[in-house]
Structures are given as C-alpha cells and as structure tokens.
C-alpha positions in Angstrom: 0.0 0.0 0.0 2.9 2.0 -1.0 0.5 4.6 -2.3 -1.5 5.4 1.0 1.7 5.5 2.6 3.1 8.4 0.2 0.1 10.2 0.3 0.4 10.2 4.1 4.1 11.2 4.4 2.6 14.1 1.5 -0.2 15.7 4.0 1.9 15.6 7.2 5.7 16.3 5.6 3.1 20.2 4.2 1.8 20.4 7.9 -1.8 20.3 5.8 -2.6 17.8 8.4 -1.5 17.2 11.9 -2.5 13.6 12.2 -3.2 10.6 9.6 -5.3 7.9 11.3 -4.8 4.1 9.6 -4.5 0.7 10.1 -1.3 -1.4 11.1 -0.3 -4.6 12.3 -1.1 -5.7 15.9 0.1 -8.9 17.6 -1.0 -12.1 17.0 -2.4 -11.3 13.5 -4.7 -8.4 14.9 -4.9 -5.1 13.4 -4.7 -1.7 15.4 -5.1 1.8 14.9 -2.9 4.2 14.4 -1.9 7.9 14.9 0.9 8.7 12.6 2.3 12.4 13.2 5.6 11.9 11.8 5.6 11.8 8.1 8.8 9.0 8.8 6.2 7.1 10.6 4.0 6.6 7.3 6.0 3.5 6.6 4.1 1.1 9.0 0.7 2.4 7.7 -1.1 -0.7 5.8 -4.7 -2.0 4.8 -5.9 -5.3 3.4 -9.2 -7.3 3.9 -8.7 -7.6 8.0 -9.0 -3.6 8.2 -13.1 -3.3 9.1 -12.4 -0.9 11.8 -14.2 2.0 11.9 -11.8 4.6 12.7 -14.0 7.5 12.3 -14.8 7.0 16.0 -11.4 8.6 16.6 -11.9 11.8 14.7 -14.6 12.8 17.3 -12.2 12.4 20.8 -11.2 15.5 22.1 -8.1 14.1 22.3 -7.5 12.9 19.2 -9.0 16.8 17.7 -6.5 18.3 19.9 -3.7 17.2 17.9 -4.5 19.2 14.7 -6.7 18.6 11.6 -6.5 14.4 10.7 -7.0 12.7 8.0 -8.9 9.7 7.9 -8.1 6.7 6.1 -10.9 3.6 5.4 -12.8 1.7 3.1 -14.6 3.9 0.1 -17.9 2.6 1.8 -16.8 3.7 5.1 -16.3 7.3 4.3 -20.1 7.6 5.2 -19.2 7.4 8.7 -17.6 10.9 8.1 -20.1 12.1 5.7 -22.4 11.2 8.7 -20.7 13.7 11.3 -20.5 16.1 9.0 -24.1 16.9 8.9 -24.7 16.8 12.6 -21.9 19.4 12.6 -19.1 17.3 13.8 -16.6 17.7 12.0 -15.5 19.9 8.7 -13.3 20.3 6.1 -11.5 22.5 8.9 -11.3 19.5 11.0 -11.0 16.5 8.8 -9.5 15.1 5.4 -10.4 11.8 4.2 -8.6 9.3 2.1 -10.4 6.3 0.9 -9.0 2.8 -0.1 -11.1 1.2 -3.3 -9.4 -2.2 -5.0 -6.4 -1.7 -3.2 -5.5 1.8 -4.2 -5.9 5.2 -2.3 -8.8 7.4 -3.5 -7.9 11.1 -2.0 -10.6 13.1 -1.2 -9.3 16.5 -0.3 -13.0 18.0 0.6 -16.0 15.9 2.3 -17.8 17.5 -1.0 -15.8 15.3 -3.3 -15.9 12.8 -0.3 -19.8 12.7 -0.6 -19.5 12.7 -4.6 -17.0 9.4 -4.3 -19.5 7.8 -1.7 -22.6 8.9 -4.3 -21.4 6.1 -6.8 -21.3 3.2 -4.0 -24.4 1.4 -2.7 -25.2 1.8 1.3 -27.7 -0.3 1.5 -27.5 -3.4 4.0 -25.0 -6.3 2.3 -27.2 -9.4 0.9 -26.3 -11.6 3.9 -27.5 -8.8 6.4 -30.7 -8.3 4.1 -31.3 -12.4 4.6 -30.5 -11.8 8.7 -33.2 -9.1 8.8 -35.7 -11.1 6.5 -35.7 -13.8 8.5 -36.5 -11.8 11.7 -39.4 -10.1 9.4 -40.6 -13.3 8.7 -41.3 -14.3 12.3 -43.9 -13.3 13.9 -44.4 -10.7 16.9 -44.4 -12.7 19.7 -41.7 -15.0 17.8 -39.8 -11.7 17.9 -40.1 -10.8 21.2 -39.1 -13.9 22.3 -35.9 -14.0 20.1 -34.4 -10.5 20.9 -35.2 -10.8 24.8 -33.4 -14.1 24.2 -30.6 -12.6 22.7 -30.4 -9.0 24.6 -30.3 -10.8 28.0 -27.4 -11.8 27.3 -26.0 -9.0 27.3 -23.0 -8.1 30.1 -23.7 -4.2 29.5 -19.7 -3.7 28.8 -21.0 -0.8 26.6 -18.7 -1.8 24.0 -20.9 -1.0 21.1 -21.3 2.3 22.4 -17.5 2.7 22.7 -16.8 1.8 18.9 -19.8 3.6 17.4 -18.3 7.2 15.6 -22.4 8.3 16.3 -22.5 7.5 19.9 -20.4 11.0 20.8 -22.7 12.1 23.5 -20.2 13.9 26.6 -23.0 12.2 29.1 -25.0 8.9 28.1 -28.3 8.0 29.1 -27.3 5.2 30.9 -24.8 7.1 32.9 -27.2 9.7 34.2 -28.3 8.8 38.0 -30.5 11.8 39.0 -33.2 10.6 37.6 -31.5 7.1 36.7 -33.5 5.5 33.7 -31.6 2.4 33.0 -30.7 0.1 35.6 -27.1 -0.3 36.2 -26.3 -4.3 36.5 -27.0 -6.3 33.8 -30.7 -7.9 33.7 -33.2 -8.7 31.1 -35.3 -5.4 31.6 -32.2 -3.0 31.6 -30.5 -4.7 28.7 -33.6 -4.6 26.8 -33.8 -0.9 27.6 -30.8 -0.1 27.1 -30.7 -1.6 23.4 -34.2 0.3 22.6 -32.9 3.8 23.8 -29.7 2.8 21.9 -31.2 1.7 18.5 -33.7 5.1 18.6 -30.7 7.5 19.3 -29.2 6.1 16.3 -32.5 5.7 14.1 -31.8 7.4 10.6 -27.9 8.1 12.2 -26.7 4.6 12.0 -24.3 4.1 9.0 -24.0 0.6 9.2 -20.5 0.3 9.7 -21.5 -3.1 11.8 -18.5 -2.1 14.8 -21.1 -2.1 17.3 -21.3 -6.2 17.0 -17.6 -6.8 15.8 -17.3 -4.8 19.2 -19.1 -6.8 21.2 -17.3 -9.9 23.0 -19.9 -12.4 22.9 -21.4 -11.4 18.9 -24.7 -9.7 19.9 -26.6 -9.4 16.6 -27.9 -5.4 17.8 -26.4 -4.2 14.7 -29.7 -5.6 13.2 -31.7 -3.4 15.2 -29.9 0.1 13.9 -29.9 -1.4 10.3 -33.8 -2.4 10.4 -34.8 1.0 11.6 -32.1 2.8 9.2 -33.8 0.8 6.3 -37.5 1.6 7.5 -36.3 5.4 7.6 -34.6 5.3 3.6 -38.2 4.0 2.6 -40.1 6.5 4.3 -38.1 9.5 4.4 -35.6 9.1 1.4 -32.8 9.6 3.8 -30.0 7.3 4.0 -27.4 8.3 6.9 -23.6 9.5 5.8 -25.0 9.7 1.8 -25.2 13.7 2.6 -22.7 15.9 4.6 -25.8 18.0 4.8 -28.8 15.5 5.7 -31.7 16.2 7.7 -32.9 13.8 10.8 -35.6 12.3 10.2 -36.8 12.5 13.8 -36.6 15.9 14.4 -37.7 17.4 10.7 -41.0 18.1 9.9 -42.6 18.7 6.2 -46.3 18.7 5.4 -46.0 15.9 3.1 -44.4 13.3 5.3 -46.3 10.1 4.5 -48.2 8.9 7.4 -49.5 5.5 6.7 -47.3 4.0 9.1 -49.5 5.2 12.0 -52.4 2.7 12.8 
C-alpha cells in the first residue's frame, strides 16, 4: 500500500494535516489503529481485507482533535461514517481530510464535497447476507420476535462496547450514565438490557451508517447491529434519507414537512 503510505508522508511532511489515522499490524495477526504524526512514521501504515475498523470514531475524541486537523483513512464505503458527522456538525473540512481505499488503491478526497461525490457512486444499503439476517426476523412473527431478541439482549453483560466503537454515539453524558433521575438500571438484567438496546437503537435511528462495529465490538457477537440497520432501512423507505450519503442530511426524527407520508401510523 505504498500509495496510501506516500500520500500520508505528502499531507503531514506540508503540515496540511497534523495527524493521519490508519490501520497497522497488531500482535498475533490483529490489526490496530494508528496515529501517525511523523511523516517518517508513514511506513508502517497498511490495509488489506482484516481492516473493518471504523476509525472515524477517533476523529470525534477531544483528544484525538487536539492534535490538529487528521486525515482519515478507510474503506470507500466507510467514508459515510464521516459524511455522517459532518451533517450533525461534527466535523468539517476544517477539522478532517479523508482518504479512501477502493481495489487496493488510495482514493484522495481533499473536501468531504468530493468525499460525498465518491461515496454517491457506491451502494449503502444493507450487504445481501445482512438483508437475509433481517428477513428472516421479518418473517417471524411478533411474539416469535419478542421472544428471540429478549433471548438474545439478556445476554447481554452491558460492557457498553458497542457504544465505545460507534463514531455516532459522541454524546459527553450517556443516558445510561445519568443517575438523577437514573432510567436504565445499572447491572445487567433482562429489563435494563432490553432498555438499554431500545434507547440505543432510537438515538441512532436514521444516524446509524451501518458500519457493523457495534457487533464486531461486542465480546460475545450480539446481533444489535440488526436493530440500527432495520430502523435505518424503515427510515430510507419513508423518508428518502440514508445516513452518511449527505454531509448536509436532515434527521428524520426531528424534521418536519407537510407531506411526510403517514401511513405508518395505525
């Protein structure tokens, strides 16, 4: 990936940015992110088919936005999950340059206008085998449903893992960590994992960009990245929005227009 490594060096050697964040190799096989300042440290950058990690979680740390304007490397697909931050006035050209990886090569994307151009000619709808996971949960009925998520949610060990490696969960001050008034239990038990995964999945209705980190996150494979991705699909067929296509989409929840279909209420 001698390209994205050049193109690193390039950005930080011109001080244009202060910080490239990529992929490299961990131990045992594992891949880990990076924070390349140096443009001598470039060399060590890499990316092949193990680098699913969404690292646009790290352009939102305060830590990590202290250092300077970064540039973020990931997938083509990925580059939603800046496009995605961008319209809830996260980040900005200001802030962030993005670099994307299609069929091995680096796609440079000096603006998140050509970023959303690039992303424009990819499809961000659900892959086939996660439209066969949530057709086969359509397919059962309600109380076949409820019985298979509280089956699956009380599992749960409330680690709060899937919050840590979602870039849309940015909030200072969660929900769950509020305790006057507390609304979601603290230990781990059927009601407050159930809660917590409801309240989790609505935050992010219309947000999620289907990234799937929350589940590669989460230590014993909790399928809740079926819950974002059900009400993210429910919100492209009612609204025509599809999260991280736009660095300037609306929120479905909170926008309003006179000729919102309504046929979903019964």
């Amino acid at each position: 990936m001698e390209e994205l490594r050049k193109r690193a060096r390039e950005l930080l050697a011109t001080g244009e940015v202060k910080v490239v964040i990529g992929y490299g190799e961990g131990s045992a096989g594992r891949i880990r992110p990076l924070f390349i300042t140096d443009p001598a440290g470039a060399g060590v950058l890499m990316f092949d088919e193990r680098c699913l990690a969404n690292l646009a979680v790290y352009l939102l740390k305060a830590e990590v936005k202290q250092l300077g304007k970064a540039a973020g490397t990931a997938p083509i697909r990925n580059h939603s999950n800046g496009l995605q931050p961008a319209a809830e006035s996260q980040v900005s050209d200001e802030t962030v340059r993005l670099i994307g990886v299609a069929d091995g090569k680096a796609v440079d994307l000096p603006t998140l206008a050509s970023a959303e151009e690039y992303v424009a000619s990819v499809s961000l709808e659900p892959a086939a085998e996660e439209k066969e996971a949530l057709a086969r949960i359509e397919r059962m009925t309600m109380e076949e449903r409820w019985a298979y998520w509280n089956e699956q949610l009380s599992r749960c060990l409330k680690c709060y893992a899937c919050r840590a490696a979602c870039p849309m969960c940015y909030c200072t001050q969660c929900t769950v960590e509020c305790n006057q008034p507390q609304w979601i239990p603290v230990p781990a038990t059927p009601l407050g994992n159930l809660e917590w995964h409801v309240m989790r999945a609505m935050h992010l209705a219309g947000r999620c960009v289907g990234c799937g980190e929350c589940r590669r996150a989460c230590p014993i494979d909790l399928p809740i990245d079926l819950l974002t991705k059900k009400i993210g699909e429910d919100v492209a067929a009612g609204f025509g929005l599809r999260a991280g296509s736009s660095r300037k989409l609306e929120y479905a929840l909170s926008t309003y227009r006179p000729d919102d279909r309504e046929d979903f209420i019964r």
